[in-house]
VEXNU-791312 format. One record per residue (C-alpha): residue number from 0; z, x, y. Coordinates in steps of 0.2 Angstrom, whole numbers. Layout:
N
<seq = NUM, z = Z, x = X, y = Y>
...
//
This chain:
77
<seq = 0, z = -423, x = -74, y = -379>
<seq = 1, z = -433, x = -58, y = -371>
<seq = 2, z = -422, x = -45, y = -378>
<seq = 3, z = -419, x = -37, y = -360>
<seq = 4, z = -408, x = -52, y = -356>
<seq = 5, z = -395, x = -51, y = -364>
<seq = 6, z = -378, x = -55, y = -358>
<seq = 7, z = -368, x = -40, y = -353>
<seq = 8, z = -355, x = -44, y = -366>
<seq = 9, z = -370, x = -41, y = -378>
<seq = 10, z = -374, x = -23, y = -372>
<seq = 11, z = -370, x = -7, y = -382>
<seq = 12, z = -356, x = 6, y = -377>
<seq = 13, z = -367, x = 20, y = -369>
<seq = 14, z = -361, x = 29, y = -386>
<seq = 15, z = -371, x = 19, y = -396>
<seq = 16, z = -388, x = 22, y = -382>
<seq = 17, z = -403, x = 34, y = -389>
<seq = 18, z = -418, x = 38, y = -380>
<seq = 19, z = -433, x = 32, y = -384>
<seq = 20, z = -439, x = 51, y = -392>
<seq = 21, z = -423, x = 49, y = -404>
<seq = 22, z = -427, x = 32, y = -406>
<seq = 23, z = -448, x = 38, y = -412>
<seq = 24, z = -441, x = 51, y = -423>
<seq = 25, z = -432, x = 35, y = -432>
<seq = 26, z = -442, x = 23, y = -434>
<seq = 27, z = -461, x = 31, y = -434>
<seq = 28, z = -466, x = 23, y = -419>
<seq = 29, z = -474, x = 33, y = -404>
<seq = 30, z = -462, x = 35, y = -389>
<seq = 31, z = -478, x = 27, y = -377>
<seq = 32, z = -477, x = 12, y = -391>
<seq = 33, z = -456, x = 11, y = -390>
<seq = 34, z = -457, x = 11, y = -370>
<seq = 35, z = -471, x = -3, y = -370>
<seq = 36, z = -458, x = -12, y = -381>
<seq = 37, z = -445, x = -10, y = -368>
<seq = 38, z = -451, x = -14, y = -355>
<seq = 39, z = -461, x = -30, y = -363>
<seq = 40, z = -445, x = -35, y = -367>
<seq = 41, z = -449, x = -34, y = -387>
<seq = 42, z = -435, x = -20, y = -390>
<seq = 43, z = -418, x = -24, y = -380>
<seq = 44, z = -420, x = -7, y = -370>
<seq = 45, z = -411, x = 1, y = -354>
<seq = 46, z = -418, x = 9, y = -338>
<seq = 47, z = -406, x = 20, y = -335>
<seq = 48, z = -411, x = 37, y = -320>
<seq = 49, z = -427, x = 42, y = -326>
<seq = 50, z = -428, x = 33, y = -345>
<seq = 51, z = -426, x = 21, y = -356>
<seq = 52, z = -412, x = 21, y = -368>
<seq = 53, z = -409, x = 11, y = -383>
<seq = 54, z = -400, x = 9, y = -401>
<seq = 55, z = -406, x = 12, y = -417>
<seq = 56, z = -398, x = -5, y = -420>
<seq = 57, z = -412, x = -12, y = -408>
<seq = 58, z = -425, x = -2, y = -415>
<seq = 59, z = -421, x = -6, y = -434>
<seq = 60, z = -422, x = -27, y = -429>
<seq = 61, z = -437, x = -25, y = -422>
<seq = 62, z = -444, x = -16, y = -440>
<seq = 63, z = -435, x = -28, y = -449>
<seq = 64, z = -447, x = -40, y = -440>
<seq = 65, z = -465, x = -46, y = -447>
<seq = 66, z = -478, x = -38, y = -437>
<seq = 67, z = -495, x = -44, y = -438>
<seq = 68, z = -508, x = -29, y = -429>
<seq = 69, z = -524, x = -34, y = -419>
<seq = 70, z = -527, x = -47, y = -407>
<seq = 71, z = -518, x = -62, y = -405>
<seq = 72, z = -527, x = -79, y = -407>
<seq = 73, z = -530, x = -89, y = -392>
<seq = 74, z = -520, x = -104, y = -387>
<seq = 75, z = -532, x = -120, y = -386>
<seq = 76, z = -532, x = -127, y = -370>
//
């Protein structure tokens, strides 16, 4: 499921909703990295006026997550 989708029963109360610079100063990741998790859909993130919001919920799933840097291998087809 891209984490963008959720269902709107699934989406934070805007009380719970960090930008993405609060969300950086978590979790050690660069606020141009967090906003190419949003909107790749890797981070469940919100466009909301002129940024992205998200929680420190989200941010702390996707740490807990296994990472694996460099490129990806091809798929053989």
């Amino acid at each position: 499921m891209n984490m963008t989708e959720q269902s709107s029963d699934e989406q934070p109360s805007l009380d719970d909703l960090i930008s993405l610079s609060e969300a950086a100063k978590i979790s050690g990741i660069s606020h141009s990295h967090l906003r190419l998790l949003a909107r790749s859909g890797h981070i469940w993130a919100k466009w909301l006026g002129r940024g992205w919001f998200t929680t420190e919920q989200a941010v702390n799933e996707y740490l807990s997550q296994e990472h694996k840097p460099g490129p990806k291998p091809k798929k053989d087809e």
